[in-house]
C-alpha atoms as a printed R data frame, in Angstrom:
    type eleno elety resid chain resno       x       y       z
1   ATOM     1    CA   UNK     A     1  -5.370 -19.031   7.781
2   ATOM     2    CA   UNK     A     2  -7.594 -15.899   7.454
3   ATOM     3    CA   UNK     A     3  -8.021 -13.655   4.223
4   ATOM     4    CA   UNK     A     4  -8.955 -10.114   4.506
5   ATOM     5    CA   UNK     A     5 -11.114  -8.531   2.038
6   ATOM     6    CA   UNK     A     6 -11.139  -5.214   1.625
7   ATOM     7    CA   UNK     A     7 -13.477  -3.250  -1.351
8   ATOM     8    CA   UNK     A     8 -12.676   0.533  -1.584
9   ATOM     9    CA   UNK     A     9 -15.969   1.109  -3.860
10  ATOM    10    CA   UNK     A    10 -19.243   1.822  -2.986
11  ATOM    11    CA   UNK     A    11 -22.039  -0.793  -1.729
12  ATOM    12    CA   UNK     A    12 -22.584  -3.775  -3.955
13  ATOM    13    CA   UNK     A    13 -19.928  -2.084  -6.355
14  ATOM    14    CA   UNK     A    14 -18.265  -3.593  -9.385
15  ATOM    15    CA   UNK     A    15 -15.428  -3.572  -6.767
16  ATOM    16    CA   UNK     A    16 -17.032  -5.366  -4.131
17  ATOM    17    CA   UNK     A    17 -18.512  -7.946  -6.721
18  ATOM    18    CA   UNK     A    18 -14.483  -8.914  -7.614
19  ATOM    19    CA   UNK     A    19 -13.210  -8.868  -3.990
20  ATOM    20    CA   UNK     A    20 -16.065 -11.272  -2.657
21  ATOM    21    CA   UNK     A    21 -15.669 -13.310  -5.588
22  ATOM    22    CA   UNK     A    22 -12.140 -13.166  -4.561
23  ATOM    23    CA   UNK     A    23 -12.913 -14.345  -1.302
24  ATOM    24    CA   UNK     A    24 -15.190 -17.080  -1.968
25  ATOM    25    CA   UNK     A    25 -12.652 -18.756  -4.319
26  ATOM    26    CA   UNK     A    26 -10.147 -17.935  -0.755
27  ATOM    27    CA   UNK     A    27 -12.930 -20.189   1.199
28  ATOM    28    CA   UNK     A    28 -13.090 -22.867  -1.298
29  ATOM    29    CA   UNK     A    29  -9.092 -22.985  -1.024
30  ATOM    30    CA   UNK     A    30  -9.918 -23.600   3.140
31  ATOM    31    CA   UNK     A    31  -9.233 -19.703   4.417
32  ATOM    32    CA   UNK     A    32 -11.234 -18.619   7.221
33  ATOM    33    CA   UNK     A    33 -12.235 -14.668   5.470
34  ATOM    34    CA   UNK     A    34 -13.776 -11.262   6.347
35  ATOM    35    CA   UNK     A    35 -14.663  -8.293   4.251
36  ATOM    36    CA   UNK     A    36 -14.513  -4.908   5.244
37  ATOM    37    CA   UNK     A    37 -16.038  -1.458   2.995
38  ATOM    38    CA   UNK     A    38 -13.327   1.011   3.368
39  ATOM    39    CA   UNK     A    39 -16.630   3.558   2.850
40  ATOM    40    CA   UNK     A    40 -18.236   2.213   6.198
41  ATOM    41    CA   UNK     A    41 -15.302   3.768   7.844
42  ATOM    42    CA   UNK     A    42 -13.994   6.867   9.009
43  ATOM    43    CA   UNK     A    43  -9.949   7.390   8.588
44  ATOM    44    CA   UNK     A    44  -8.543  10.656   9.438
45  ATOM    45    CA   UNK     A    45  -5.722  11.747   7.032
46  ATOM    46    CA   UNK     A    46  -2.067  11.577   7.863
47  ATOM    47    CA   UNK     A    47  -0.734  14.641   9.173
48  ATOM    48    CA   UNK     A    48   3.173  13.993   7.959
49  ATOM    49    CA   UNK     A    49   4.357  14.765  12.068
50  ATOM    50    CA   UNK     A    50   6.495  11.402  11.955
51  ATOM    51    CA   UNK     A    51   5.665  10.733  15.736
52  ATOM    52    CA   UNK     A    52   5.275   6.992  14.464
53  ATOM    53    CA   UNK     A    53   8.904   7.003  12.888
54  ATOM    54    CA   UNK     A    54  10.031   8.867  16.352
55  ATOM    55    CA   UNK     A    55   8.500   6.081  18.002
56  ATOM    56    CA   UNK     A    56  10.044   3.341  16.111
57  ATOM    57    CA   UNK     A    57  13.266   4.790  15.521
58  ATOM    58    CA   UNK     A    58  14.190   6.135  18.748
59  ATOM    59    CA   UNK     A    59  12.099   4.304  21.280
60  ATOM    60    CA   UNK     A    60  11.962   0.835  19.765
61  ATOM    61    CA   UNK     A    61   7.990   1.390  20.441
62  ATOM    62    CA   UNK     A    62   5.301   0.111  18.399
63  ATOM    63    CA   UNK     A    63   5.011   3.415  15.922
64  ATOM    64    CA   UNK     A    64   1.509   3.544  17.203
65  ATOM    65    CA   UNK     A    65  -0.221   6.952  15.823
66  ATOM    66    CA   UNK     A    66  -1.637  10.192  17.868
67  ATOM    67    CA   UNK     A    67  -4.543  10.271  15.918
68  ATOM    68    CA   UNK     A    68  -7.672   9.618  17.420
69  ATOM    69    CA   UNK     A    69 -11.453   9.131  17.404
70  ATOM    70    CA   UNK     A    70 -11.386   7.450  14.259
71  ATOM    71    CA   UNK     A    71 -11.608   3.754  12.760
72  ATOM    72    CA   UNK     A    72  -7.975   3.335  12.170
73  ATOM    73    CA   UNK     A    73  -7.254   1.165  15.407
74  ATOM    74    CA   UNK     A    74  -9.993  -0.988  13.544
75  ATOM    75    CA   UNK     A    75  -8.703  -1.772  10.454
76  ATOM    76    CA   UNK     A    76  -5.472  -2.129  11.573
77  ATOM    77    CA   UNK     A    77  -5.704  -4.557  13.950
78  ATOM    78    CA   UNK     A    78  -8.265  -6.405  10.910
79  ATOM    79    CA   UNK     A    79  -5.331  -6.112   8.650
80  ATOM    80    CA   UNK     A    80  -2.425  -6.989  11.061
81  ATOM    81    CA   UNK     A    81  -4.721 -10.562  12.373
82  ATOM    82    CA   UNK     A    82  -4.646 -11.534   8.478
83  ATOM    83    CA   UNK     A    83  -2.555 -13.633   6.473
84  ATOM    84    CA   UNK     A    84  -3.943 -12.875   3.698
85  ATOM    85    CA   UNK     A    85  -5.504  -9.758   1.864
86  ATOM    86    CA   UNK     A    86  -8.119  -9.290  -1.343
87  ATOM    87    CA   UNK     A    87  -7.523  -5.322  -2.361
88  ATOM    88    CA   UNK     A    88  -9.666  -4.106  -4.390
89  ATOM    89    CA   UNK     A    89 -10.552  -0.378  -5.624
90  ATOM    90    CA   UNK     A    90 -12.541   1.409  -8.234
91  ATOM    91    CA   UNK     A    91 -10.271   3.553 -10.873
92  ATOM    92    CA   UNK     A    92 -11.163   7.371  -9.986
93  ATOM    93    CA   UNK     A    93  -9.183   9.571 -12.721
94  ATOM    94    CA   UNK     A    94  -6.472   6.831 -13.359
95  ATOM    95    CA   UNK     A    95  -5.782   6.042  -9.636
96  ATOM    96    CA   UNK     A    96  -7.166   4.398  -6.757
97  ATOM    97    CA   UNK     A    97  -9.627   6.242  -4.142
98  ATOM    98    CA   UNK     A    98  -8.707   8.960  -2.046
99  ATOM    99    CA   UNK     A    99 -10.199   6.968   1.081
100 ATOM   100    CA   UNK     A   100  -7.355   3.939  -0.474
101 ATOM   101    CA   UNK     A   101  -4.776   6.619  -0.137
102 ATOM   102    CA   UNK     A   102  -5.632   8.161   3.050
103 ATOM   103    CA   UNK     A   103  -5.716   4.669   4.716
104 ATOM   104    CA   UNK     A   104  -1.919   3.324   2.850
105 ATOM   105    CA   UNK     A   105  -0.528   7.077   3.878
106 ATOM   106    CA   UNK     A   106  -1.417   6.284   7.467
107 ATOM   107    CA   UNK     A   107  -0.312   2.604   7.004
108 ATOM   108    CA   UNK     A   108   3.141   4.098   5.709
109 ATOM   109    CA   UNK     A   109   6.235   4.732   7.766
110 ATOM   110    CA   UNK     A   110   4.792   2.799  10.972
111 ATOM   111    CA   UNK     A   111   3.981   0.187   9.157
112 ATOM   112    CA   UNK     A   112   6.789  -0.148   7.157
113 ATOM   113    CA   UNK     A   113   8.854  -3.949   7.549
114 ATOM   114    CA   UNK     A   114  12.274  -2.037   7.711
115 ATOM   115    CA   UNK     A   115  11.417   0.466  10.730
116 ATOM   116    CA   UNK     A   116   9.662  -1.906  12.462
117 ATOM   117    CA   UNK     A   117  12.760  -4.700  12.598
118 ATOM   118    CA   UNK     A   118  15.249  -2.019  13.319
119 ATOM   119    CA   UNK     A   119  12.769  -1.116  16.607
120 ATOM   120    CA   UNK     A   120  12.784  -4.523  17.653
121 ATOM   121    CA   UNK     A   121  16.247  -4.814  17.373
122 ATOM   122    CA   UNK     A   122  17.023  -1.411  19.319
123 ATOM   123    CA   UNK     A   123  14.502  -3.388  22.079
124 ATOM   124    CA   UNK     A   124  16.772  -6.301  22.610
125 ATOM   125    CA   UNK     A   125  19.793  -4.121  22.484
126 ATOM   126    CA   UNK     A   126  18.440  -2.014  25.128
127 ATOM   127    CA   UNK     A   127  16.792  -4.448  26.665
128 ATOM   128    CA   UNK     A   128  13.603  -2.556  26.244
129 ATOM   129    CA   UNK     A   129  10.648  -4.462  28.469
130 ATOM   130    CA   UNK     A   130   8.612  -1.469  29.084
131 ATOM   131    CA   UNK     A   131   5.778   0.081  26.288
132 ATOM   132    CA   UNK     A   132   4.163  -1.909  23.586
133 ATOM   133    CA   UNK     A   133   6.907  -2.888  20.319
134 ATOM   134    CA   UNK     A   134   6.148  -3.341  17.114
135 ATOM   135    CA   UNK     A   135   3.392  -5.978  16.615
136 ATOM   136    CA   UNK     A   136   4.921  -9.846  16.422
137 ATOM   137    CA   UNK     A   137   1.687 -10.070  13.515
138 ATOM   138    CA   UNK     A   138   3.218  -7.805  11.230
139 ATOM   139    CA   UNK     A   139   6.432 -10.208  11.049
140 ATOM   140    CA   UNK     A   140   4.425 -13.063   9.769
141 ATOM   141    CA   UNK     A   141   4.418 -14.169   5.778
142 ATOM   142    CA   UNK     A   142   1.683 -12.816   3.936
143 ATOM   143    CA   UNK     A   143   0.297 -12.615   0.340
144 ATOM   144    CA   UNK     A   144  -2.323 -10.467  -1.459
145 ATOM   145    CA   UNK     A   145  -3.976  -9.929  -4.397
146 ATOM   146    CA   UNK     A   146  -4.646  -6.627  -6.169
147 ATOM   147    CA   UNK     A   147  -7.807  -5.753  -7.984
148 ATOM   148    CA   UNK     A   148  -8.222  -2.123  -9.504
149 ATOM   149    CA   UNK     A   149 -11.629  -1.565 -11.481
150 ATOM   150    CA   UNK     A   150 -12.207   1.303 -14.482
151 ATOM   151    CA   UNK     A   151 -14.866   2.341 -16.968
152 ATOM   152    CA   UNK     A   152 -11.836   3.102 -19.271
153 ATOM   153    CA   UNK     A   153  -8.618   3.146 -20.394
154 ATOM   154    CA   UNK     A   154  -7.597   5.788 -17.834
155 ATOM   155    CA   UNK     A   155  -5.680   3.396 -15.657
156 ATOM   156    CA   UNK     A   156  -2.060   4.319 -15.355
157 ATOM   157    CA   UNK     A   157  -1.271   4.943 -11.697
158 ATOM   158    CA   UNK     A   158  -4.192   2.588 -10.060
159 ATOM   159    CA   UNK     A   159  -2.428  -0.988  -9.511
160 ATOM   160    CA   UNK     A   160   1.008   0.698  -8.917
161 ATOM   161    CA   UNK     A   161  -0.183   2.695  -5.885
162 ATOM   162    CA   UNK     A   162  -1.986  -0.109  -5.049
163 ATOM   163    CA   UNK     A   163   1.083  -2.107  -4.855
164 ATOM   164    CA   UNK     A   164   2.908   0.455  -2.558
165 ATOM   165    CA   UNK     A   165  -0.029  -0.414   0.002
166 ATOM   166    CA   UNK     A   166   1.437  -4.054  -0.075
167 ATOM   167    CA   UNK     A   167   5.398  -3.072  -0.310
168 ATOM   168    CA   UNK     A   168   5.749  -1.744   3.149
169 ATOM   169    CA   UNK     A   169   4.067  -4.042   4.910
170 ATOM   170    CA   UNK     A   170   6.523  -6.475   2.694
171 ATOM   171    CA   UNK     A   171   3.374  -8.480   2.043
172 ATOM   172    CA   UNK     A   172   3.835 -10.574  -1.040
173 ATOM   173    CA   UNK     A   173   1.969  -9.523  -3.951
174 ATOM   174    CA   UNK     A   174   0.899 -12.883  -5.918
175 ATOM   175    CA   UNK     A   175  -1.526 -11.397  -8.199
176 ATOM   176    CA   UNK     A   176  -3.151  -8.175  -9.704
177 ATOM   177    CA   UNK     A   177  -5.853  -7.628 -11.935
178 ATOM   178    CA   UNK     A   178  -7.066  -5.119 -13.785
179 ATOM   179    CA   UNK     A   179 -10.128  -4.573 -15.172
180 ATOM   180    CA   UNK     A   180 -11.677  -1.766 -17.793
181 ATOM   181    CA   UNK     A   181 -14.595  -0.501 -19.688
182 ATOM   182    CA   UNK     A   182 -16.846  -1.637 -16.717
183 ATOM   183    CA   UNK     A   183 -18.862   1.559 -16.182
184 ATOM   184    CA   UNK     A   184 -22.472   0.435 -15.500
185 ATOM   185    CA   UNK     A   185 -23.381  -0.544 -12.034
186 ATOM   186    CA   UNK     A   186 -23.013  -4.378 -11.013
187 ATOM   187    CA   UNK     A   187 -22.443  -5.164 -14.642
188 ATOM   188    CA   UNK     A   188 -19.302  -7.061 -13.936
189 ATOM   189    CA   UNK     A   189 -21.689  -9.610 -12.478
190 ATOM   190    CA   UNK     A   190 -22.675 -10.586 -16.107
191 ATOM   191    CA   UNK     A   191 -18.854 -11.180 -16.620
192 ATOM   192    CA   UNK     A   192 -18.047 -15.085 -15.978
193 ATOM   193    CA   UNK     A   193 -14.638 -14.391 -17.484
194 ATOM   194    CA   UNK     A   194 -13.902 -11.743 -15.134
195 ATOM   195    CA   UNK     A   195 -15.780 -13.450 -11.831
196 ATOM   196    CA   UNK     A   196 -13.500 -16.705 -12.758
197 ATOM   197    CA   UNK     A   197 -10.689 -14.551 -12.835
198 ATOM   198    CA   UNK     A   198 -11.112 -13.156  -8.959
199 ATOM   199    CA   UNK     A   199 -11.813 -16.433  -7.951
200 ATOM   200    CA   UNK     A   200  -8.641 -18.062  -9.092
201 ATOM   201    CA   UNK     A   201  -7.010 -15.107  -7.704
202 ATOM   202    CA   UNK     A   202  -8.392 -15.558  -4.202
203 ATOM   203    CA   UNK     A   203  -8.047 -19.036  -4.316
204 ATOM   204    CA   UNK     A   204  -4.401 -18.742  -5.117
205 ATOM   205    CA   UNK     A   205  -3.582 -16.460  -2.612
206 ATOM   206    CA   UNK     A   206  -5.305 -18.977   0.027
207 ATOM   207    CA   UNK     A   207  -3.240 -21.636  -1.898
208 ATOM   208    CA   UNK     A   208  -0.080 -19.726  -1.255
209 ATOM   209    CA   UNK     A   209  -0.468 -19.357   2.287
210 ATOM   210    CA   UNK     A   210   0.057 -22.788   2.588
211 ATOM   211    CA   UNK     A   211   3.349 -23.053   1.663
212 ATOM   212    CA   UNK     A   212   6.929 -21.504   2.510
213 ATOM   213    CA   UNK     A   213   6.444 -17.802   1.384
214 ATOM   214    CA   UNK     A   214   9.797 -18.247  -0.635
215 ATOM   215    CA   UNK     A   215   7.819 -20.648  -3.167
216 ATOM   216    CA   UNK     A   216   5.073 -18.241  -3.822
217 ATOM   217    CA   UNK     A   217   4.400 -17.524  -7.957
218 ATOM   218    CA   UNK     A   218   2.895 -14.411  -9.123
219 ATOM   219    CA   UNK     A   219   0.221 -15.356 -11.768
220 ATOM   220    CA   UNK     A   220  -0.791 -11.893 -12.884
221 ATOM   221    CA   UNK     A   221   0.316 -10.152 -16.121
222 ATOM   222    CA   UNK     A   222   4.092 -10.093 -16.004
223 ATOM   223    CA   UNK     A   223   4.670  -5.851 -16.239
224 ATOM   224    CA   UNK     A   224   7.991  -4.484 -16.995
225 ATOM   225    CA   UNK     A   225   9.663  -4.443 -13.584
226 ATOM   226    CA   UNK     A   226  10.972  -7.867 -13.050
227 ATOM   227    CA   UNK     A   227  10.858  -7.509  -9.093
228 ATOM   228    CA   UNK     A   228   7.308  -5.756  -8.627
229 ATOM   229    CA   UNK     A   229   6.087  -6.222 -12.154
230 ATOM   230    CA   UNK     A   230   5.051  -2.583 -12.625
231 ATOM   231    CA   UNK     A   231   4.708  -1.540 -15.741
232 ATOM   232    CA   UNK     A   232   4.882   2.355 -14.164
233 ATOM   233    CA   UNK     A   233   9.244   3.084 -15.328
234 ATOM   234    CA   UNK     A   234  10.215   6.842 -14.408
235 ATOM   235    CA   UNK     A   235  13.009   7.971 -17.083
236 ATOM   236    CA   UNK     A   236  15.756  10.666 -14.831
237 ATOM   237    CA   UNK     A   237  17.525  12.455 -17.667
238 ATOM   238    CA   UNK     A   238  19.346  13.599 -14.832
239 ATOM   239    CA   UNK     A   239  21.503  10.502 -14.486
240 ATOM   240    CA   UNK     A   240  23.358   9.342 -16.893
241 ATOM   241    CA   UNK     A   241  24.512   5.750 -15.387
242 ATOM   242    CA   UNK     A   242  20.726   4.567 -14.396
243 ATOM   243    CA   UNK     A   243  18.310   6.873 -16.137
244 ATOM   244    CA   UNK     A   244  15.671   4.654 -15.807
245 ATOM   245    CA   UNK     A   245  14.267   2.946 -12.246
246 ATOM   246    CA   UNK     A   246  11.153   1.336 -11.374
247 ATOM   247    CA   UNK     A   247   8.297   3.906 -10.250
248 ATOM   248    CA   UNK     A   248   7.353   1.679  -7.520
249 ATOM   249    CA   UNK     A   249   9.875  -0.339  -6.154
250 ATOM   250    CA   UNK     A   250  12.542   1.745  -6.912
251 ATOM   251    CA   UNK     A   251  15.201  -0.337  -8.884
252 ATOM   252    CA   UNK     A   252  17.495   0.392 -11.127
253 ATOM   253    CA   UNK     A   253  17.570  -0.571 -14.977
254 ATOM   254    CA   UNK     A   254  18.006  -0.035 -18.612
255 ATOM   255    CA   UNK     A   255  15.102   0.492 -20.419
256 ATOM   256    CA   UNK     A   256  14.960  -0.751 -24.133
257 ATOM   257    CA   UNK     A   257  12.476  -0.653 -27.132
258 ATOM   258    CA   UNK     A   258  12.665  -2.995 -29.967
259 ATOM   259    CA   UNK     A   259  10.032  -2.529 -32.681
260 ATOM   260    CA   UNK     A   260   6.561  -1.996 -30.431
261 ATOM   261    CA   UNK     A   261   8.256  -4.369 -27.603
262 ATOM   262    CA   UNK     A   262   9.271  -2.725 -24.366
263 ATOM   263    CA   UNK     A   263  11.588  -4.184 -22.032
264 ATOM   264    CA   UNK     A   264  13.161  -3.027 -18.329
265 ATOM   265    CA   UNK     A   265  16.507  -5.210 -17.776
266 ATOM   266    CA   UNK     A   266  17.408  -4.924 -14.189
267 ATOM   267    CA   UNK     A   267  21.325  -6.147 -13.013
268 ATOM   268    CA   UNK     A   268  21.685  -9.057 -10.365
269 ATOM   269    CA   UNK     A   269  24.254  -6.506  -9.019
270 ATOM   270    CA   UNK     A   270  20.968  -3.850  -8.695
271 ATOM   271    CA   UNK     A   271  18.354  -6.187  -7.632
272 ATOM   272    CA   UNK     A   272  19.086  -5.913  -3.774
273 ATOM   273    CA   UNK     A   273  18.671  -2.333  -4.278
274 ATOM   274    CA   UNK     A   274  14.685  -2.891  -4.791
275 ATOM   275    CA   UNK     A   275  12.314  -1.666  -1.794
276 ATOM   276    CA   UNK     A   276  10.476  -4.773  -2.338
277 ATOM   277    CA   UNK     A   277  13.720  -6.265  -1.061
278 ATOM   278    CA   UNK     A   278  14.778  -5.412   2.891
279 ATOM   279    CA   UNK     A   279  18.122  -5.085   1.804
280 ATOM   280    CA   UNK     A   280  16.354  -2.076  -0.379
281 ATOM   281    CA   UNK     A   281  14.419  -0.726   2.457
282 ATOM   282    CA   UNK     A   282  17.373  -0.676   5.154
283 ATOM   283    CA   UNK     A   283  19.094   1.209   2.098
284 ATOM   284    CA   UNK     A   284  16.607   3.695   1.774
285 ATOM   285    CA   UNK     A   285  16.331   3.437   5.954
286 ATOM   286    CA   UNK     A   286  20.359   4.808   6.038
287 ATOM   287    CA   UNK     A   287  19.789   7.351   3.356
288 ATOM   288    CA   UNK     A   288  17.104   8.845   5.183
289 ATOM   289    CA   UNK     A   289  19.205   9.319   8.417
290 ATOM   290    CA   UNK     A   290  22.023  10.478   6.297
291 ATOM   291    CA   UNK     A   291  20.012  12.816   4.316
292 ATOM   292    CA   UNK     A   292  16.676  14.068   5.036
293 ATOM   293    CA   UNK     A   293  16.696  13.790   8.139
294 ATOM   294    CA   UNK     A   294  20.015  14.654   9.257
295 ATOM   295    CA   UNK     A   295  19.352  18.497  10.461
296 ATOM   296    CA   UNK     A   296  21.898  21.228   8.901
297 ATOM   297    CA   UNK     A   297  24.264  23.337  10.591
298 ATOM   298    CA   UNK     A   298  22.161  26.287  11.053
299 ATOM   299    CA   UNK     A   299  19.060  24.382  12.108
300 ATOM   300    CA   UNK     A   300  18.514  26.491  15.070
301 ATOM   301    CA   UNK     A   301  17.316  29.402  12.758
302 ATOM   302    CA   UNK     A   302  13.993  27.369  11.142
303 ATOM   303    CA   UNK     A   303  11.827  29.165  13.654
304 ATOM   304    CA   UNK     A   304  13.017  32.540  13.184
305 ATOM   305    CA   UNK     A   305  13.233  31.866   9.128
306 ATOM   306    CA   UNK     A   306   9.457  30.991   9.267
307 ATOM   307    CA   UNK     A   307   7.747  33.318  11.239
308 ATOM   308    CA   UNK     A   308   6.616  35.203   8.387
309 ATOM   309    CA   UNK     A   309   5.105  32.754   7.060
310 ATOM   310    CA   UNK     A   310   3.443  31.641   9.879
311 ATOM   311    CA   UNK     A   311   1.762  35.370  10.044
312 ATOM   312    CA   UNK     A   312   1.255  35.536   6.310
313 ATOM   313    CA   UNK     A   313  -2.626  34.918   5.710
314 ATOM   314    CA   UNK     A   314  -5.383  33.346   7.405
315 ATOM   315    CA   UNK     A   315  -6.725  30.190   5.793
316 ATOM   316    CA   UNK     A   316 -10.024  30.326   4.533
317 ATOM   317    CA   UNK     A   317 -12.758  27.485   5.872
318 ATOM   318    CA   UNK     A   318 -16.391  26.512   5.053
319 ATOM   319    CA   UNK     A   319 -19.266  27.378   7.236
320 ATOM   320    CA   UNK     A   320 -19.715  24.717  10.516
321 ATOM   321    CA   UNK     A   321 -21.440  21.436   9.257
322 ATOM   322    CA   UNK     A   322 -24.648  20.816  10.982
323 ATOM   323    CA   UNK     A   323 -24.999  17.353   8.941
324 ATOM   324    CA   UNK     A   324 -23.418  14.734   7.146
325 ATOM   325    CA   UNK     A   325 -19.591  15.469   6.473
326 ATOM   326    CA   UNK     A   326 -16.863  13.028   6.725
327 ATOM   327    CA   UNK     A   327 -17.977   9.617   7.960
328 ATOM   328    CA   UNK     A   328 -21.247  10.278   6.667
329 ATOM   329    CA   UNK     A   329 -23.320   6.917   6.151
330 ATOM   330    CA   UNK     A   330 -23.554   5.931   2.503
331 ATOM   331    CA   UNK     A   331 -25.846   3.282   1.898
332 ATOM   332    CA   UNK     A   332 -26.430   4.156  -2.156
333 ATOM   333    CA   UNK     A   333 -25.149   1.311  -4.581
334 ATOM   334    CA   UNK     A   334 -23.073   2.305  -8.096
């Protein structure tokens, strides 16, 4: 049983305090764990060309990406070997990092449970034997905690894009905290509350991993969704027989307000319809093909439609670095 660690803050953050306090209380629990700085890394952004998807979807290969010279391969292979994983992220402007994003944006689509079980099955229809398929480690049960970190208030969207990092992967989410007003550098070490609080959590996770994934519990604040326990509910005025669906995982409810209690009441006939859920992803899967990706009649004109915009302007770009850039070594502490 190994847990993953991984802080997106700088060194000897606030961040990386929780997620190796996370970890130890993973060890105590009898997990074998690692820790990675997403900041010692280099991670090229996704480019949206959906050669992964092309892969999965029509070749039954692995979705592997064309991107190279970078530390993906790394991380993913780190994150694929685990059974368990310890997220954690500072709070920049009410979300996660950028770095966070960049690395769940390449994680996305080829990563994603639902592709990858439709490739395998087009391989044993086909009888596919040639090429590498999706990777038997991303079919195994997993759990993870969730750890965002803020000097305020200004929280909103950090744990539920966090989450979305876990959903595709359909790695169980047993646990999230968040934590605010911690501003001052390593300050949260002074916090027993809060350092007992990552420790359960990584303990728990290690604690989960022991049993059938079906009994796991979640242990962190309850939210609104009952599926993914966001508290992140979009309102679509738009539709008048669901207005309401969970930001993140996508179900369906009615959202109610009694006095200054809020609740989001979700049908047994709508739960299947959750991404968290497979039946939810092959869903979204079929309306995909059906949809967005089912090319119109008069396809054949895109090139000539966009020429002029491919001849409108030149893009402006900074001088040639010399020094530093992306990748750059950061060995400062917050």
């Amino acid at each position: 049983m190994k847990v993953l660690g991984i802080s997106c803050g700088r060194r000897m953050s606030n961040t990386e305090i929780m997620v190796k306090e996370a970890l130890m209380g993973a060890e105590e629990a009898g997990a074998e764990v690692e820790f990675i700085r997403l900041h010692d890394l280099y991670i090229k952004p996704c480019t949206g060309c959906n050669s992964c998807v092309i892969d999965l979807m029509e070749k039954g290969g692995g979705g592997k990406c064309i991107l190279k010279d970078d530390d993906f391969p790394f991380i993913d292979d780190r994150i694929m070997d685990c059974e368990g994983l310890i997220l954690g992220s500072p709070i920049y402007e009410k979300s996660p990092t950028g770095q966070l994003k960049t690395l769940e944006d390449r994680m996305g689509p080829s990563h994603d449970q639902g592709f990858r079980i439709i490739a395998q099955k087009i391989r044993e229809e086909k009888g596919i034997t040639e090429g590498t398929g999706p990777d038997p480690r991303a079919f195994k049960p997993r759990a993870a905690s969730l750890i965002a970190v803020g000097g305020s208030e200004w929280d909103t969207l950090a744990l539920p894009i966090m989450s979305m990092f876990a959903l595709t992967m359909q790695i169980e989410v047993v646990d999230k905290i968040l934590v605010n007003w911690i501003g001052l550098p390593r300050v949260i070490s002074l916090r027993d509350d809060l350092l007992e609080r990552a420790h359960r959590s990584g303990k728990h996770v290690a604690e989960t991993l022991k049993k059938p994934i079906e009994e796991a519990e979640y242990i962190g604040d309850p939210g609104l969704c009952p599926l993914c326990h966001s508290k992140l509910i979009e309102v679509r005025h738009d539709h008048d027989a669901y207005p309401c669906i969970c930001a993140i995982c996508g179900v369906r409810g009615t959202l109610s307000v009694t006095g200054r209690q809020a609740a989001f009441t979700v049908s047994d006939e709508d739960r299947p319809h959750s991404h968290l859920l497979l039946s939810g992803k092959f869903e979204h899967l079929q309306e995909l093909a059906d949809v967005s990706l089912k090319p119109p009649a008069n396809y054949d004109q895109v090139g000539v439609k966009s020429l002029k915009y491919r001849n409108y302007l030149t893009p402006l770009k900074p001088p040639v670095r010399t020094a530093g850039g992306a990748g750059a070594e950061d060995e400062s502490e917050d």
